[in-house]
C-alpha positions as CSV (number, residue, x, y, z in Angstrom):
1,X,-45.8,-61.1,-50.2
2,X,-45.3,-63.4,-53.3
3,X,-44.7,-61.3,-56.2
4,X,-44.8,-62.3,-60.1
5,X,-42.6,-60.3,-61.9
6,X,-44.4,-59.3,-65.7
7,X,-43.0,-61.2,-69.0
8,X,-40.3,-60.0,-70.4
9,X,-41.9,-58.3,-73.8
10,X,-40.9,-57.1,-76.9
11,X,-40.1,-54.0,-77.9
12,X,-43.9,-53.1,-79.1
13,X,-45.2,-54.3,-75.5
14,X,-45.6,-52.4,-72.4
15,X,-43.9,-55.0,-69.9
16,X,-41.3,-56.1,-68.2
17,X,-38.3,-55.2,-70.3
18,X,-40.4,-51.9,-71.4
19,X,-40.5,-50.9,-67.4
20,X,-36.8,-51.9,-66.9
21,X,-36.3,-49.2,-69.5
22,X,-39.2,-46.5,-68.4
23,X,-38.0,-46.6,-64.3
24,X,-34.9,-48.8,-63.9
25,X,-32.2,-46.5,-66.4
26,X,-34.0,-43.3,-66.1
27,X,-31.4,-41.3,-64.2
28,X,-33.6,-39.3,-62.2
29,X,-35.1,-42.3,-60.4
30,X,-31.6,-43.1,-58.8
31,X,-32.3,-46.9,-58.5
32,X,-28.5,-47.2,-58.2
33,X,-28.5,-46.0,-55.3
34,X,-30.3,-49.0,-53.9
35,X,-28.8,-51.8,-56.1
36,X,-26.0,-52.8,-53.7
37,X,-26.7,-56.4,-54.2
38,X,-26.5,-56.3,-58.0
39,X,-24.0,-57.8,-59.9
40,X,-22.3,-54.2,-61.5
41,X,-22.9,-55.5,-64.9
42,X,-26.4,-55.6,-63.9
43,X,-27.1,-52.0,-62.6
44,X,-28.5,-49.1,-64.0
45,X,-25.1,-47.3,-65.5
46,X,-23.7,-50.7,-66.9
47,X,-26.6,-51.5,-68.7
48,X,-27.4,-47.5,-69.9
49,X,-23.7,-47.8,-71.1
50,X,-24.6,-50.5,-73.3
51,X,-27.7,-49.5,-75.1
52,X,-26.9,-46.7,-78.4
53,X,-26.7,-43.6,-77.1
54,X,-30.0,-41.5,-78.5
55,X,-31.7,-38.3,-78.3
56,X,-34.3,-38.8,-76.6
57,X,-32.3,-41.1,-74.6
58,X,-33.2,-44.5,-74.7
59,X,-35.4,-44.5,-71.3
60,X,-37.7,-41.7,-72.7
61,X,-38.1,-44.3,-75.7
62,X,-39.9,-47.2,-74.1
63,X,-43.4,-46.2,-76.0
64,X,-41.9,-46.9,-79.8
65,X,-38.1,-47.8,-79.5
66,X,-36.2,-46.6,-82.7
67,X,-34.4,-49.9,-84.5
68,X,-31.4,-49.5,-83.2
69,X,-33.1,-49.5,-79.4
70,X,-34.8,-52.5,-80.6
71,X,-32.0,-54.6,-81.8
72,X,-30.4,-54.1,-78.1
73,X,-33.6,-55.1,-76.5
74,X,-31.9,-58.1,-75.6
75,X,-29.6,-56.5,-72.9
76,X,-32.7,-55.6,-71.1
77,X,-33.4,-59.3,-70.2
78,X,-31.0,-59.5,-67.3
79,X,-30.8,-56.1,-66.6
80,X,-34.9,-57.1,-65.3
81,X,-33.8,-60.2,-64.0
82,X,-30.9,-59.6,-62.0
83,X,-31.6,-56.0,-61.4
84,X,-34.8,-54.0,-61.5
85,X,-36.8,-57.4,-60.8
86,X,-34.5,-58.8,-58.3
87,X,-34.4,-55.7,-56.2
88,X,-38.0,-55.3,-56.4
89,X,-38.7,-58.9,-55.2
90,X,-36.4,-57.7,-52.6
91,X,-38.5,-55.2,-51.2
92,X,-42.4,-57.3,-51.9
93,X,-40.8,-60.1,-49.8
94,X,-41.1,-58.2,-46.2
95,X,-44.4,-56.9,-47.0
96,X,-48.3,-58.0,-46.2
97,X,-50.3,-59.6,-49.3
98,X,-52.7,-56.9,-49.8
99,X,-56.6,-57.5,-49.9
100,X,-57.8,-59.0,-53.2
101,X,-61.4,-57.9,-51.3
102,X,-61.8,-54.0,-50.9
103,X,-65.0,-52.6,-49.7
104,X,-66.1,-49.4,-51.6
105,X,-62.2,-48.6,-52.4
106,X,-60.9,-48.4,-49.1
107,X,-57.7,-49.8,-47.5
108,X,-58.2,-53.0,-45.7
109,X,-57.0,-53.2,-41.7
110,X,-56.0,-50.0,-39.8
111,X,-52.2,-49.5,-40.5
112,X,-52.3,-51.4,-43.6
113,X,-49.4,-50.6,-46.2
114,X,-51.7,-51.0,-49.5
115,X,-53.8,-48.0,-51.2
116,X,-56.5,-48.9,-53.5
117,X,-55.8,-47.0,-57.2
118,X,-58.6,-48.5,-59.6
119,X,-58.0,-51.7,-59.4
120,X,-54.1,-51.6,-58.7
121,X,-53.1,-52.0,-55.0
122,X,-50.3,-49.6,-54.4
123,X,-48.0,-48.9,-51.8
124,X,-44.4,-47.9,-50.6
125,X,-42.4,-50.8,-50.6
126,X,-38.7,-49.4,-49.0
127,X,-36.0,-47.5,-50.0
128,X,-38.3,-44.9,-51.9
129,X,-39.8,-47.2,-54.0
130,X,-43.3,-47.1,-55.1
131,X,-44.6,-50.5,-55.6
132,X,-47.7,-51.1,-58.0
133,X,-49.7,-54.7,-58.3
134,X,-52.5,-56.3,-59.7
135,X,-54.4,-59.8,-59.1
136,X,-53.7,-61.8,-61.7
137,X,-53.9,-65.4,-62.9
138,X,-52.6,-67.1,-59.8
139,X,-51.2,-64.5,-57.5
140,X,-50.2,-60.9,-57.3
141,X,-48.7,-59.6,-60.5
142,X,-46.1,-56.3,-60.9
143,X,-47.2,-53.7,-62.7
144,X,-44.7,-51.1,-62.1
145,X,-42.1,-50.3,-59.4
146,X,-40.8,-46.6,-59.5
147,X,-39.4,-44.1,-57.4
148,X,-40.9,-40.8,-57.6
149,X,-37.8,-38.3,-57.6
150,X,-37.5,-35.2,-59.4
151,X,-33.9,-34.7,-60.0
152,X,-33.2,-32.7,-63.2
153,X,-30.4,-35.7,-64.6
154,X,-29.9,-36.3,-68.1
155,X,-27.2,-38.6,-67.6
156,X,-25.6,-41.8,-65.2
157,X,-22.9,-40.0,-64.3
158,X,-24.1,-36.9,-63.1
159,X,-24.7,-37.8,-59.4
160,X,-22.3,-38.4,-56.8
161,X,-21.5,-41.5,-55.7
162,X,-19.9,-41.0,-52.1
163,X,-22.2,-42.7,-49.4
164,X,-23.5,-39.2,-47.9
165,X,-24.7,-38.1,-51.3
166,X,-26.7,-41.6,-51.5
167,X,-27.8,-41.1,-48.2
168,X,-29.4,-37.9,-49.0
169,X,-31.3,-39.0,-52.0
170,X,-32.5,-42.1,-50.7
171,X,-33.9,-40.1,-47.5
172,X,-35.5,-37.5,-50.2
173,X,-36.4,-40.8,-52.5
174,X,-38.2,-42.3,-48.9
175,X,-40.0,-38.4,-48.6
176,X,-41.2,-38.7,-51.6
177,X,-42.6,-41.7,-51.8
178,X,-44.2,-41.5,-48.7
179,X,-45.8,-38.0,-49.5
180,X,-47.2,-40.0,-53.2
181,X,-48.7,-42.2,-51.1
182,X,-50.6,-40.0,-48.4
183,X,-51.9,-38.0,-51.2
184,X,-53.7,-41.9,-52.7
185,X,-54.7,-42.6,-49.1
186,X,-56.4,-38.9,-48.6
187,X,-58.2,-39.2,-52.3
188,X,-59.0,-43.2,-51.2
189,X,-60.5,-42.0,-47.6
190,X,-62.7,-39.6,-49.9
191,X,-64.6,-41.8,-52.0
């Protein structure tokens, strides 16, 4: 599919930098563990590195960012570019466009990929990643990509990093996801 990635945004707006912040550095979503194709300064650790450390930490702050949050907004911008966004497009590439015509809430074709949540279309995109769209002006736009683990982290460096550990949270990442999504496709089914 053909993806648009949101604007950027401010710090005051609910977009792309905002999500970057919400999903992309929140430790217990482990997107590192899928960025191998991001440049290092790019990924999740890097960029957490550079914001100011806060308590709340900075991704729990994406609602009203204190000033000093604010005045790093700026290292957000390829952070979503490079990282969050490009992995992401990534993943909408290899799948179907989903119907911008839904009967009565349902899915479209048997075997289709895309749940109907109001008027989102969601659906699990790879690598334990829960993709959400909306039709927009001229094509299908993001509106949020997370990945639905429940890790107690409150910081980058607490996981391992050995390929087995990734392994395992990726599989649980890909469990999770998919069990998210059956749960949308059962409530879908019942309206």
């Amino acid at each position: 599919m053909k993806l648009q990635l949101l604007p950027p945004g401010g710090p005051s707006e609910h977009l792309g930098l905002s999500h970057t912040l919400k999903h992309y550095l929140r430790p217990q979503e482990m997107w590192e563990d899928i960025c191998d194709d991001v440049e290092p300064a790019q990924r999740p650790r890097a960029v957490a590195d550079e914001l100011p450390a806060l308590s709340p930490p900075a991704w729990e702050q994406w609602k009203n960012p204190p000033a000093s949050l604010a005045e790093a907004w700026g290292r957000l911008g390829p952070a979503y570019e490079l990282g969050y966004g490009a992995v992401i497009l990534s993943l909408a590439e290899a799948l179907p466009e989903p119907s911008r015509y839904v009967a009565c809430g349902a899915s479209g074709t048997p075997g289709d990929p895309w749940v109907t949540r109001g008027t989102r279309r969601v659906c699990d995109a790879g690598a334990g990643v829960v993709l959400m769209v909306n039709w927009g002006r001229g094509g299908w736009l993001l509106y949020s990509a997370l990945r639905p683990m429940d890790f107690k982290l409150s910081r980058h460096e607490c996981p391992p990093t050995d390929q087995r550990s990734v392994s395992i949270r990726r599989k649980l990442a890909e469990l999770a996801t998919q069990r998210r999504i059956a749960v949308w496709r059962a409530e879908e089914q019942k309206r």
